[in-house]
C-alpha positions in Angstrom: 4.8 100.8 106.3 2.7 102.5 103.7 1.1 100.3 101.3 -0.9 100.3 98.2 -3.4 103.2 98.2 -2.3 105.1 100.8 -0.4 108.5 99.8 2.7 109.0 99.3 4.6 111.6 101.2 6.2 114.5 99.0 9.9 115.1 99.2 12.5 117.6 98.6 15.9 115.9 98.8 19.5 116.5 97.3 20.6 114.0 95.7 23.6 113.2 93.2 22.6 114.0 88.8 26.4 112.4 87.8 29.0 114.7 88.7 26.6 117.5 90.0 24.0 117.2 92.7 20.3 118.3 92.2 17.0 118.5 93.9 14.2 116.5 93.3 10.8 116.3 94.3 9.0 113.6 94.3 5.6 115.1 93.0 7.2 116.7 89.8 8.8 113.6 89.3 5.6 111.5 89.5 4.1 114.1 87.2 6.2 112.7 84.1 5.9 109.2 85.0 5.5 106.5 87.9 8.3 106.9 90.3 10.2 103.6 92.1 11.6 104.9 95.4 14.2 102.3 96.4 15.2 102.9 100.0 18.4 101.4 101.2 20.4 101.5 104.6 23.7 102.6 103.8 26.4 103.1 101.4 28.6 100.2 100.7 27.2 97.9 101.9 27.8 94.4 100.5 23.3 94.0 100.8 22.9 97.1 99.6 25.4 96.8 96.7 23.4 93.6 95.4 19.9 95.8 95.7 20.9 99.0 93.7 22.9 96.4 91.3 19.7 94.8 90.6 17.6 97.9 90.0 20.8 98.7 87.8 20.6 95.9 85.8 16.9 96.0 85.1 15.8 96.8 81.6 13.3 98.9 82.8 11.9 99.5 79.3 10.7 96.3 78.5 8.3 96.4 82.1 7.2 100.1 80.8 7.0 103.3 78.8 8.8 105.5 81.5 9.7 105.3 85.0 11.8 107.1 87.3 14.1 105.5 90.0 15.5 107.3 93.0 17.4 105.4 95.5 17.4 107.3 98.8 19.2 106.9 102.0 20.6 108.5 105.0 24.3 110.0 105.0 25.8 112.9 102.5 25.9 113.8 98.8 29.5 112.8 99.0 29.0 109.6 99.7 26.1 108.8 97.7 28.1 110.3 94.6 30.9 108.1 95.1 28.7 104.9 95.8 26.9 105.8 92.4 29.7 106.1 90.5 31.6 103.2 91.9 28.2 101.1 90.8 27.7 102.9 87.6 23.7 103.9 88.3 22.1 105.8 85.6 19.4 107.0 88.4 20.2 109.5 91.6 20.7 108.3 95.3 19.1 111.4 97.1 19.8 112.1 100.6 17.7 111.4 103.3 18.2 113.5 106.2 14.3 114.9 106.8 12.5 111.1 108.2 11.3 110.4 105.0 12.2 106.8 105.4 9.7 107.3 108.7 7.0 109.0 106.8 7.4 105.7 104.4 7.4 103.4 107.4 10.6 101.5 106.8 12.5 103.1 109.4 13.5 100.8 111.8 13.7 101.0 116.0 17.6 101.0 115.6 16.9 104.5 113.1 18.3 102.5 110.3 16.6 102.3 107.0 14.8 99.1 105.6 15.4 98.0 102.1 12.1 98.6 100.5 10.5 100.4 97.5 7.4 102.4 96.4 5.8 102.7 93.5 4.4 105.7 93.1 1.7 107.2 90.6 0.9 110.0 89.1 -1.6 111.3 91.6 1.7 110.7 94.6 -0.6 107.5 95.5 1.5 104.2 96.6 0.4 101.9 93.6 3.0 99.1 95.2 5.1 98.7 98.5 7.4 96.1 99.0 10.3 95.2 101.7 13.0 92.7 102.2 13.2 91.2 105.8 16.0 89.8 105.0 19.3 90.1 106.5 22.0 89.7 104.0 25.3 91.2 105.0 26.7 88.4 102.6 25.3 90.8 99.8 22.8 88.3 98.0 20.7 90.2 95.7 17.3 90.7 96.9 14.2 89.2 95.2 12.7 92.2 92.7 10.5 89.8 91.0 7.3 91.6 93.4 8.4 94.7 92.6 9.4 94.2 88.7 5.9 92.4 88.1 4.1 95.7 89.9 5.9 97.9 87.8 4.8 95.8 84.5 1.5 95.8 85.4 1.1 100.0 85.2 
């Protein structure tokens, strides 16, 4: 798993803007302001639910001026648009189908994804990396306090 420091790998993915879908890269994004990349296993998901309900629910500008959040996972635009919508999330789910979960290190053995998320600066460098080892299939939000307390500290 990539941690702080390292770089970050630069991305091209689809991913859902509300009813449309869009492209975004990570480095243009990062250019504007520090980028979160939330990686999640699948749609659904009762654990999953919890974690992109608690970066929904995070008033992200009390911890900072700006910051982009993309939640990214394997499977299709469809399905991310529908699991966005369903949860109401003002950020894009993008579609991983290129590794990048692998070029993050949270790809597991199985090829499934690992809940984690990046920080990522300006300069595409990793300012925070954190992932939950847990397995919750009861859907108990994960703890964010790590990850909302790197994001504070920018």
């Amino acid at each position: 798993m990539l941690d702080a420091g390292d770089p970050a790998p630069d991305f091209d993915l689809n991913g859902t803007a509300g009813e449309e879908s869009g492209a975004y890269r990570l480095s243009a994004a990062a250019g504007r302001a520090p980028v979160l990349v939330a990686f999640y296993t699948e749609d659904f998901s009762p654990a999953c639910t919890a974690y992109l309900e608690a970066l929904r629910d995070t008033d992200w500008g009390t911890l900072t001026d700006a910051i982009a959040v993309f939640g990214v996972a394997p499977g299709n635009l469809d399905d991310h648009r529908a699991f966005a919508t369903e949860l109401g999330l003002p950020f894009p789910l993008l579609v991983d189908h290129h590794g990048i979960d692998a070029q993050f290190g949270v790809q597991r053995p199985d090829g499934t994804t690992r809940r984690s998320a990046f920080l990522v600066d300006g300069r595409c460098r990793v300012r925070f990396a954190w992932a939950d080892d847990r397995d919750a299939p009861d859907g108990d939000p994960p703890d964010l306090s790590p990850v909302l307390d790197a994001v504070e500290s920018l």
